[in-house]
DOTOR-716104 format. One record per atom (N, C-alpha, C, O): x, y, z; residue in three letters. Coordinates in steps of 0.001 Angstrom, whole numbers, padded with zeros to 6 digits, always signed. Layout:
XYZala ...
This chain:
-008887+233225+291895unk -008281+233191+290563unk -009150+233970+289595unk -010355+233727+289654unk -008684+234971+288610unk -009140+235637+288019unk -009449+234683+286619unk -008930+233627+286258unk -010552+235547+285977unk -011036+235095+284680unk -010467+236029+283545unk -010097+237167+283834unk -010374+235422+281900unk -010348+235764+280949unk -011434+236681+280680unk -012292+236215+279931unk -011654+238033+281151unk -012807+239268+280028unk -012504+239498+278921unk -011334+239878+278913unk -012879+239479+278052unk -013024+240657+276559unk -014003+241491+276534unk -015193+241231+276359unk -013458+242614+276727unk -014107+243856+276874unk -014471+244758+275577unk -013649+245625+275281unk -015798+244607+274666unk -015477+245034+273450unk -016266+246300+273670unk -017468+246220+273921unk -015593+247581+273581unk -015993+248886+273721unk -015260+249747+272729unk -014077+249418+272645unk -015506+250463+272174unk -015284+251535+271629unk -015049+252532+272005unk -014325+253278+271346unk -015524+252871+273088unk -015435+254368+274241unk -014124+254145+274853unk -014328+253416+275825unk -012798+254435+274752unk -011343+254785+275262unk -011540+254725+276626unk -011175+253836+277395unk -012397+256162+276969unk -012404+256206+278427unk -013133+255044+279187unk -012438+254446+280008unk -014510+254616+279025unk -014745+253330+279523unk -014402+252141+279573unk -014558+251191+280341unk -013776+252400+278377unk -012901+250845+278117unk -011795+251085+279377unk -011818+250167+280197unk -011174+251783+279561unk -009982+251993+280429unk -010448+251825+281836unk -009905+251139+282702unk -011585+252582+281950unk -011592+252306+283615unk -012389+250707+283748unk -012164+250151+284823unk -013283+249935+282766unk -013634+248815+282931unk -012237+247872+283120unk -012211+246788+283703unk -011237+248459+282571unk -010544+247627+282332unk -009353+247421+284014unk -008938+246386+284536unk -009176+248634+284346unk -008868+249109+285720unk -009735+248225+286948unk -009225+247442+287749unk -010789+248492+286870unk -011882+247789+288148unk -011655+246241+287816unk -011689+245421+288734unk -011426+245854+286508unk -010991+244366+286401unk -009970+244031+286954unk -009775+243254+287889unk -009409+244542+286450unk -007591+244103+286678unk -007267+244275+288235unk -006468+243471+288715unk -007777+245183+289001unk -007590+245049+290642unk -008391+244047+290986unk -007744+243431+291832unk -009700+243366+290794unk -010109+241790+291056unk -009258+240622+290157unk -009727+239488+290061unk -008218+240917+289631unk -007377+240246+289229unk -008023+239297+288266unk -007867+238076+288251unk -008744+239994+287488unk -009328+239301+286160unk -007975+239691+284707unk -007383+240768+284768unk -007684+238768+283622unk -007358+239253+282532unk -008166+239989+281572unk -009261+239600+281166unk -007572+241098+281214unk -008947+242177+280041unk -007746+241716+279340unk -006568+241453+279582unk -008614+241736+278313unk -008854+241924+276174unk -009647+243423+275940unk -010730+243739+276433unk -009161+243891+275432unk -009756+245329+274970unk -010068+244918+273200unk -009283+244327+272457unk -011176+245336+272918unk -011440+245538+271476unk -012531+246705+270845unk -013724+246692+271148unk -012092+247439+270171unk -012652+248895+270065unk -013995+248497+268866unk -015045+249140+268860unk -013767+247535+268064unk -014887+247086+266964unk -014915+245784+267361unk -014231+245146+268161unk -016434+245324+266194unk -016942+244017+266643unk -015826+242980+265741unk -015751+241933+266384unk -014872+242891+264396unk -013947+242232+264020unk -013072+242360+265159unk -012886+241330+265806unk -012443+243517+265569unk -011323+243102+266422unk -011670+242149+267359unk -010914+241230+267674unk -013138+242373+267976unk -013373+241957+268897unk -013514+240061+268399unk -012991+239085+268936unk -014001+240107+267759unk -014576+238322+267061unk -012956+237795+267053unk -012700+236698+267549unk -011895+238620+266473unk -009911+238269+265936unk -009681+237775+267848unk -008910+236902+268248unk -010345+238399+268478unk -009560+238077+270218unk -010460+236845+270532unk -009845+235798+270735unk -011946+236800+270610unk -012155+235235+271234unk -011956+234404+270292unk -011843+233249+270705unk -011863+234534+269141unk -011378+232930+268277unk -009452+232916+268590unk -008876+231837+268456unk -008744+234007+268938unk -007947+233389+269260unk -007177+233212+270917unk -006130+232713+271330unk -008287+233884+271502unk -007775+233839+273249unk -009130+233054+274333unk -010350+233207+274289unk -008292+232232+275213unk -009315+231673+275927unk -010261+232312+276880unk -009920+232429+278057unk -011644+232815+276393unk -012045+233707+276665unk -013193+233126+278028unk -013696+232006+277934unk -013396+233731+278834unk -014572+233186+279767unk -015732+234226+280157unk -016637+234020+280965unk -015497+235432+279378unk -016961+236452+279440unk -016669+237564+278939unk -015568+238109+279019unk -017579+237954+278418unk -017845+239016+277293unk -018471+239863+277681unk -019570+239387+277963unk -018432+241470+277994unk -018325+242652+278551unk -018985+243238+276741unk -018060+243547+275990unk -020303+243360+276175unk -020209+243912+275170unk -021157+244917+275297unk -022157+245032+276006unk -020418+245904+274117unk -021238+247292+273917unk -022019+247284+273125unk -022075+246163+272621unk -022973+248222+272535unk -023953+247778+271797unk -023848+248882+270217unk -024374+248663+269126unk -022880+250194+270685unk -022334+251134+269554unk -021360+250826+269136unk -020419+251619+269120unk -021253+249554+268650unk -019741+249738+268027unk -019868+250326+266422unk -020897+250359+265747unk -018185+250881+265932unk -018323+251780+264544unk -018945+250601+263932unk -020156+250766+263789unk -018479+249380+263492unk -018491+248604+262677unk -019707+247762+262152unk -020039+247364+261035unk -020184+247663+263291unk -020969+246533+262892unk -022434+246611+264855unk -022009+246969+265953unk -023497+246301+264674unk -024301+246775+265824unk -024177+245870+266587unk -024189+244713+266167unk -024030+246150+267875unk -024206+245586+268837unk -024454+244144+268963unk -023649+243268+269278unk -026175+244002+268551unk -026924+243134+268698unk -026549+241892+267307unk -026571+240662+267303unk -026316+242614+266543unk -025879+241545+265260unk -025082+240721+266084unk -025202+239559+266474unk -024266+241576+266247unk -022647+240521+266950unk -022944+239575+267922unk -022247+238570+268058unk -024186+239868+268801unk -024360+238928+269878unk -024988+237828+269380unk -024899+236722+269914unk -025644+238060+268353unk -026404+237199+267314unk -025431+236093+267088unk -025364+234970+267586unk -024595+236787+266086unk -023287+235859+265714unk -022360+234947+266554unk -021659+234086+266022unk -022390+235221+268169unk -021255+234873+269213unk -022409+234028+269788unk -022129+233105+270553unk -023600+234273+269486unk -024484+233113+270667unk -024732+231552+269843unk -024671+230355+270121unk -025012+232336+268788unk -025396+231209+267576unk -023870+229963+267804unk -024088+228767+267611unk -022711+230346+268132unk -021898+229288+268134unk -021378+229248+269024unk -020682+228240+269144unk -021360+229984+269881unk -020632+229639+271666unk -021997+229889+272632unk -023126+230305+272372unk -021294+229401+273960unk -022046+229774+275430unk -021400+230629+275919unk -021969+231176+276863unk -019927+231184+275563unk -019483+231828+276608unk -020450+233331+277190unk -020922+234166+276419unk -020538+233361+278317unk -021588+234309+279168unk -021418+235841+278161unk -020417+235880+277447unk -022154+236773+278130unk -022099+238006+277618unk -023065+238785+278147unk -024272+238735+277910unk -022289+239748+279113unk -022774+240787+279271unk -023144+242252+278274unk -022188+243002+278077unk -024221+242561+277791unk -024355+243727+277200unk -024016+245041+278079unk -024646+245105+279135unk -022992+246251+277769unk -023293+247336+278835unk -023184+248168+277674unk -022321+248192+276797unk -025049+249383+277967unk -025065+249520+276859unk -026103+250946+277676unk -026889+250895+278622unk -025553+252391+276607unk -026553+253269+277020unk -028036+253251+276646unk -028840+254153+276883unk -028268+252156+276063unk -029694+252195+275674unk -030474+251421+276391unk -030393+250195+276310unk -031322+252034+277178unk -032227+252358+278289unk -033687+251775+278185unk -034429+251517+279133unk -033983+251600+276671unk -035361+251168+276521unk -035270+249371+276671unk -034407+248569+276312unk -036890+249167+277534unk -036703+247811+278046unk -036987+246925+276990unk -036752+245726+277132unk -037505+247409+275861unk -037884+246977+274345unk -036566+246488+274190unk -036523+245270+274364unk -035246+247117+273869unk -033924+246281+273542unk -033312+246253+274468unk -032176+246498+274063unk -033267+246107+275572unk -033476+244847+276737unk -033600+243401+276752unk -032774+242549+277078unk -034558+243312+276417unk -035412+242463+276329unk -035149+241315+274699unk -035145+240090+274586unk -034976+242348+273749unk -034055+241873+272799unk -032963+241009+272906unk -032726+239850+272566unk -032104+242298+273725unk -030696+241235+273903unk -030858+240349+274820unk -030047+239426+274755unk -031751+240285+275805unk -031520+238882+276787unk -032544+237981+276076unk -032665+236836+276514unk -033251+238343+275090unk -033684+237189+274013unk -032811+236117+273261unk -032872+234907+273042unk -032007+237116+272988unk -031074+237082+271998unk -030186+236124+272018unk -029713+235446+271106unk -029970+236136+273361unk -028687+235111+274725unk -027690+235721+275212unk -026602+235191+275433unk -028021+237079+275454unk -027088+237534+276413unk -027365+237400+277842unk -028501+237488+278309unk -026569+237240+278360unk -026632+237063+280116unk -026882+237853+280798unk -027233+237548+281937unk -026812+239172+280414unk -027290+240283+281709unk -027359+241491+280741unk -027038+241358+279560unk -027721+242500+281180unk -027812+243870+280485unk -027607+244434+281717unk -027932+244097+282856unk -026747+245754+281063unk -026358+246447+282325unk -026181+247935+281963unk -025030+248088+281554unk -026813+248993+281957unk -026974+250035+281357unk -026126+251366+282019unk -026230+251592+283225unk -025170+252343+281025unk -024986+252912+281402unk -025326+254490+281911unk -025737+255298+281078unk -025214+254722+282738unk -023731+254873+283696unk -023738+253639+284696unk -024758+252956+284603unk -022997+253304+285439unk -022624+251893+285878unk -021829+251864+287104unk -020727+252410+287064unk -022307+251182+288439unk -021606+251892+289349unk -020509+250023+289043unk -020747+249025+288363unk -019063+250527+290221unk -018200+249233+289935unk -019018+248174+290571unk -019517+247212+289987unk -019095+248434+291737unk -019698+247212+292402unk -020742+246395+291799unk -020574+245185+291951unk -022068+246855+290973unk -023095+246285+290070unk -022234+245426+289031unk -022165+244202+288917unk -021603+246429+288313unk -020348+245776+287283unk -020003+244210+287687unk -020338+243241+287006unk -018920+244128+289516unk -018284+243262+289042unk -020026+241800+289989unk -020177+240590+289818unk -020660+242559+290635unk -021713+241548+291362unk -022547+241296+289680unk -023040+240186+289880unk -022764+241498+288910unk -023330+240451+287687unk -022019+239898+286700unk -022146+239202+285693unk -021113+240258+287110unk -019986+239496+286395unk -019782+237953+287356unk -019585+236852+286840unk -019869+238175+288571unk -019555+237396+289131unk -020941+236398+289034unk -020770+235252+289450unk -022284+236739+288524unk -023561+236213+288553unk -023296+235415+287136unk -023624+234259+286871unk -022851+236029+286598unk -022647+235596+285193unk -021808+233844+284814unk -021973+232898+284044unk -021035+234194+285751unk -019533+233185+285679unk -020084+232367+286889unk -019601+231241+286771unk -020972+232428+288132unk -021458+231453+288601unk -022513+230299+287662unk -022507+229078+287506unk -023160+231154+287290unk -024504+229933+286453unk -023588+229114+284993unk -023792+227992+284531unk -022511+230216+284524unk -022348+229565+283483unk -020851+227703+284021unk -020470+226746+283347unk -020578+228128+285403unk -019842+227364+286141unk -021231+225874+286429unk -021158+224714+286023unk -022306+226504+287216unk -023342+225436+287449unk -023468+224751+286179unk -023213+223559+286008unk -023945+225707+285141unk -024424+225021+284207unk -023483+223935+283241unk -023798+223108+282386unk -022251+224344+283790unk -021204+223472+282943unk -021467+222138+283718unk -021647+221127+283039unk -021501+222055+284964unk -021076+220740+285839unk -022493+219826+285956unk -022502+218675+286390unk -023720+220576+285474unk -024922+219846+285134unk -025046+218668+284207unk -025228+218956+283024unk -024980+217392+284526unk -025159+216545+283299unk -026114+215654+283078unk -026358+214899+282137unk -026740+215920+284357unk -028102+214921+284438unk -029341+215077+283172unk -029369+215894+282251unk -029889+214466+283358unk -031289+214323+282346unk -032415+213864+282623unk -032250+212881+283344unk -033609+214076+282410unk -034488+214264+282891unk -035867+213738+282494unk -036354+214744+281977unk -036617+212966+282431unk -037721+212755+281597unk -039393+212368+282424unk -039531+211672+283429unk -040289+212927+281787unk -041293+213421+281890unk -042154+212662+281394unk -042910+213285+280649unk -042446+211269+281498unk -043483+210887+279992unk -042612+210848+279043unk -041528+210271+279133unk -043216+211753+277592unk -042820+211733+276616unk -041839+212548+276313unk -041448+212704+275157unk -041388+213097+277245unk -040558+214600+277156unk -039251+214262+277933unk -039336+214122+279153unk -037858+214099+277213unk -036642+214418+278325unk -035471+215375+277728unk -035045+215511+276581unk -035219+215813+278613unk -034400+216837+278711unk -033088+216469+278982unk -032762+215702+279888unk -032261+217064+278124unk -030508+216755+278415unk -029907+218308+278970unk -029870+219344+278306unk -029495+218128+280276unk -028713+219770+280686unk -027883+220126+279655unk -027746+221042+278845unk -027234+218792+280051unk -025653+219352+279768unk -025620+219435+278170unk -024979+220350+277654unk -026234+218584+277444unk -026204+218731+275864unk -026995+220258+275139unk -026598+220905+274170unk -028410+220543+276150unk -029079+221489+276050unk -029961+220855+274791unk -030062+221421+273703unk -030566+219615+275116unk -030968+218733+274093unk -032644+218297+274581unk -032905+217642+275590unk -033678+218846+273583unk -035045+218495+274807unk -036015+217179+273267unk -035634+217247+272098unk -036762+216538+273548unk -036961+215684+272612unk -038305+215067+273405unk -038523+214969+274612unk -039047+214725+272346unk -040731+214338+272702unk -040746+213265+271573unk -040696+213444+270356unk -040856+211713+272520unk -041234+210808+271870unk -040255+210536+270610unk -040572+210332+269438unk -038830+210601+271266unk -037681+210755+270622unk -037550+211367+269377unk -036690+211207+268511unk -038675+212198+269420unk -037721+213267+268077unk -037388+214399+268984unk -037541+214327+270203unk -036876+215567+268292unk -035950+216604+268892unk -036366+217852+268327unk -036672+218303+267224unk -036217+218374+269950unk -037236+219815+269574unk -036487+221017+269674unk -036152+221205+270844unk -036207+221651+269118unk -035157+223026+269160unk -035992+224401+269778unk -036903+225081+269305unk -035256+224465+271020unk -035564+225977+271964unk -034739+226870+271672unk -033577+226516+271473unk -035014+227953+271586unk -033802+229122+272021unk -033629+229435+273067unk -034584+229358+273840unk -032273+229948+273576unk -031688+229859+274512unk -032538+229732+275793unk -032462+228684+276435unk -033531+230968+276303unk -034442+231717+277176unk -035507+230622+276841unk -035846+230162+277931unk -036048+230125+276055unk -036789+228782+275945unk -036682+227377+277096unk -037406+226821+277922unk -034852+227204+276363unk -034753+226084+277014unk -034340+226316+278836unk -034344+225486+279746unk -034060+227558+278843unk -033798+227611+280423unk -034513+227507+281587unk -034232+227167+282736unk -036229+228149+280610unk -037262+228455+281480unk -037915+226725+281964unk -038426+226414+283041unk -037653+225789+280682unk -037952+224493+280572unk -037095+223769+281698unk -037716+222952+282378unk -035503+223997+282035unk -035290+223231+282472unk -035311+223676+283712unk -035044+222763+284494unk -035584+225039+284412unk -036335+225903+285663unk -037734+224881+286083unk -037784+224192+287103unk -038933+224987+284930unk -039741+223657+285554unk -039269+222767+285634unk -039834+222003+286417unk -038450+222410+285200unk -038415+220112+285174unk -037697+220767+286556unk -038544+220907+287438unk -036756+221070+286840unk -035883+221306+288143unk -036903+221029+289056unk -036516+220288+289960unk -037826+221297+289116unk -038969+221732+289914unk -040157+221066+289459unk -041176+221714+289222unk -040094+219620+289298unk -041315+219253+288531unk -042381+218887+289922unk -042192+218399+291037unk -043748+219492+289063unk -044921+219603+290346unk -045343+220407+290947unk -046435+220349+291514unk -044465+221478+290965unk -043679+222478+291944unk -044600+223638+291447unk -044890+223472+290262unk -045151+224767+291996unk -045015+226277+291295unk -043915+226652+291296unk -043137+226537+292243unk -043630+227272+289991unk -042173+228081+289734unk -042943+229649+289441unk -043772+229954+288584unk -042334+230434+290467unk -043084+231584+290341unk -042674+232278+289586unk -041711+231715+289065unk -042940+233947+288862unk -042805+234770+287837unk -041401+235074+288234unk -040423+234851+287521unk -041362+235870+290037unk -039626+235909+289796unk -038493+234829+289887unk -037275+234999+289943unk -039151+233789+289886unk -038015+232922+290190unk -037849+231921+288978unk -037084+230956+289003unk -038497+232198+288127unk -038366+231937+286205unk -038262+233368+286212unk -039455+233537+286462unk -037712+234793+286128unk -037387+235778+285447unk -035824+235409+286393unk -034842+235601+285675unk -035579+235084+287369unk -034142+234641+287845unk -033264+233825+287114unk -032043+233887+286969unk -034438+232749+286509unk -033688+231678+285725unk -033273+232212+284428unk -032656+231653+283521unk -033667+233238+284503unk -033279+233616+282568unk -032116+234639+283027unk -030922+234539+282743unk -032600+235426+283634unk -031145+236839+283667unk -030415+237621+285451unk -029865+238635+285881unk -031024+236023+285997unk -030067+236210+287260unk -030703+236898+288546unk -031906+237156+288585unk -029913+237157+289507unk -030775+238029+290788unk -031088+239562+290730unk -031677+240219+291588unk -030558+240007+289504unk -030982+241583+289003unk -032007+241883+288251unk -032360+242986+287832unk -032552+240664+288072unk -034326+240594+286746unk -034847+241279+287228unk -035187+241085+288395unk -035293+242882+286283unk -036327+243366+285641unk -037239+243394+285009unk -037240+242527+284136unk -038065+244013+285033unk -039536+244384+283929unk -040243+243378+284172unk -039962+242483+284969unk -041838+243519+283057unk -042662+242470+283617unk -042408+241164+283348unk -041331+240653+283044unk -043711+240547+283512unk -043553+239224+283166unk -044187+238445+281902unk -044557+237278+281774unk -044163+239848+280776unk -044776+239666+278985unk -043545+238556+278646unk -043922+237501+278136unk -042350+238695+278852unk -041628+238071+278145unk -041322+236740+278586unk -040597+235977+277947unk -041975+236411+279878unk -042634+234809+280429unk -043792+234496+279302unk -043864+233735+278336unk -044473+235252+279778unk -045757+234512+278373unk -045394+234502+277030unk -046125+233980+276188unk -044254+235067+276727unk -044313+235011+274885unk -043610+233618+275149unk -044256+232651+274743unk -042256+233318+275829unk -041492+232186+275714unk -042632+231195+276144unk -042862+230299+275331unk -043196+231209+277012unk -043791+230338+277310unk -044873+229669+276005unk -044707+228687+275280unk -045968+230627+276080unk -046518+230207+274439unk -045696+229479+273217unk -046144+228639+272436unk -044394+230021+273262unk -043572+229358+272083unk -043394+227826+272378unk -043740+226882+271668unk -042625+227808+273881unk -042426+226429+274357unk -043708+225719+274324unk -043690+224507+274110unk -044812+226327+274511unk -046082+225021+274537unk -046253+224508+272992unk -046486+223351+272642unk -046095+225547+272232unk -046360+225411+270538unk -045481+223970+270321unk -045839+222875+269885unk -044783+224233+270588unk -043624+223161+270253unk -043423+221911+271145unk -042768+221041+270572unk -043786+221625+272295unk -043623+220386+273153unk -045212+219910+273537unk -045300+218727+273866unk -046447+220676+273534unk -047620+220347+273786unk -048229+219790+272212unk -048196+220251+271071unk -048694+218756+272744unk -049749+218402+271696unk -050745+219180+271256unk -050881+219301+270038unk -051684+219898+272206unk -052712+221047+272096unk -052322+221853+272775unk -052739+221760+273930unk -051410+222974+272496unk -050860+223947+272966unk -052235+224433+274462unk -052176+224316+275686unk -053559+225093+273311unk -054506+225434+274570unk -054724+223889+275719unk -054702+224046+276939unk -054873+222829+275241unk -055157+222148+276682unk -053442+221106+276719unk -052990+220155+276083unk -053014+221901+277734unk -051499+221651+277580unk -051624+220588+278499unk -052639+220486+279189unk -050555+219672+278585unk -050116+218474+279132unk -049323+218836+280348unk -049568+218894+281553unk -048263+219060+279577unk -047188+219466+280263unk -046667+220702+281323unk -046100+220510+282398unk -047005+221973+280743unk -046971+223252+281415unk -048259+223495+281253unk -048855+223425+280178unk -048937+223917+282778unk -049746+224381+283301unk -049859+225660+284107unk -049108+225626+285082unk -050764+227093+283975unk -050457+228265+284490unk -051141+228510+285451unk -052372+228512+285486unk -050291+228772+286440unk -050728+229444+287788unk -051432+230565+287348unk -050875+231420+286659unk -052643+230646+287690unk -052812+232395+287289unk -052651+233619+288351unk -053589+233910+289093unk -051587+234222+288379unk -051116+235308+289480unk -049925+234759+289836unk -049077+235500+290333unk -049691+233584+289676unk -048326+233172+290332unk -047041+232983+289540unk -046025+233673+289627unk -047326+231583+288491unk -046595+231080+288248unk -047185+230193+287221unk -048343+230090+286816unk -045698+229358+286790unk -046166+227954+285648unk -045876+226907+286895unk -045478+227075+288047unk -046263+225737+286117unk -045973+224234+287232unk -045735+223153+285650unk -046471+222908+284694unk -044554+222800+285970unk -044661+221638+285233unk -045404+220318+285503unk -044832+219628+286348unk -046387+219862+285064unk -046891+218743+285496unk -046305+217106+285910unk -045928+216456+284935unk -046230+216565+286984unk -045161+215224+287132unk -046505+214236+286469unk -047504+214095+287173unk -046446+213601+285125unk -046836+212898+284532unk -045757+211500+284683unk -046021+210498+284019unk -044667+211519+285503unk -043822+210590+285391unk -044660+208899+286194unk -044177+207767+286186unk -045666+209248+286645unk -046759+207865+287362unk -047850+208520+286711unk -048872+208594+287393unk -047892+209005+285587unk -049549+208845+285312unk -049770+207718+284497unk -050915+207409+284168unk 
């Protein structure tokens, strides 16, 4: 059974053949040439993934993803000719689900579409919760709280968090937290593990430097610590 795309491109010709390679996997396309048209189709069609460009006339790229993450989950792919891993790295900050740069072969296309619409499927049917000591975690709410107050992650924050608890005790290695954030196609290094990571200790560690909770492999990985019998 095919899914709802909105395909927001501006480029005629790409829009057309994205829209072609969809429609023979028997997905529904939404075409939208600007970022309003595009915002007028998911507030009024049931949308299940977002195919976005990053030139649109109207309004940039990245604003818009800004705007669509801040109040939905639905998955969003960026496909975008801009090549530098600097806004990369941006947009899968940002909460987009994959970056995918053009030129673009089909098969890559529809294997992270289909990466896309698996995790955001897992992550729907997740409802368990989790607690650590002073620390528990809600999947399904996307809700993390220390000593019952409530601590606000961004997106790539809370994923990498609930990658350790998944795994509490465990080494979680560099690629398999760069998996948890942007899937089985993760690129580049592993700077943008240590910035999230630093943020998440700021905010859930008591002494960020002598941390409780997340502890660093050095060469490997993080380990969440099982404080749950200490």
């Amino acid at each position: 059974m095919g899914s709802n795309i909105l395909v927001i491109e501006d480029d005629g010709i790409i829009a057309e053949f994205i829209q072609v390679v969809l429609e023979r996997e028997h997905h529904t396309v939404y075409q939208a040439d600007s970022a309003m048209t595009g915002i007028t189709l998911f507030q009024s069609q049931e949308i299940d993934l977002i195919l976005l460009d990053l030139g649109l006339p109207d309004m940039d790229g990245m604003e818009l993803l800004k705007i669509l993450r801040k109040q939905y989950e639905t998955p969003i792919i960026v496909i975008s000719a801009r090549d530098n891993e600097t806004g990369k790295v941006e947009a899968l900050d940002i909460g987009a689900d994959d970056y995918v740069t053009k030129p673009f072969g089909t098969q890559e296309l529809l294997a992270r579409i289909r990466t896309a619409m698996r995790h955001s499927r897992n992550t729907a049917r997740n409802s368990q919760t989790f607690t650590n000591k002073e620390l528990m975690i809600d999947y399904e709410k996307h809700l993390v709280q220390k000593s019952d107050q409530e601590i606000h992650l961004t997106k790539n924050e809370f994923l990498l968090l609930k990658a350790l608890s998944e795994n509490v005790g465990k080494v979680v290695t560099y690629k398999q937290l760069m998996t948890a954030l942007y899937g089985p196609f993760a690129v580049g290094d592993t700077q943008v593990l240590r910035v999230n990571m630093s943020n998440i200790r700021k905010k859930i560690e008591t002494d960020p430097v002598e941390p409780q909770y997340i502890l660093t492999e050095i060469g490997v990985g993080y380990r969440m610590k099982d404080l749950r019998e200490a």
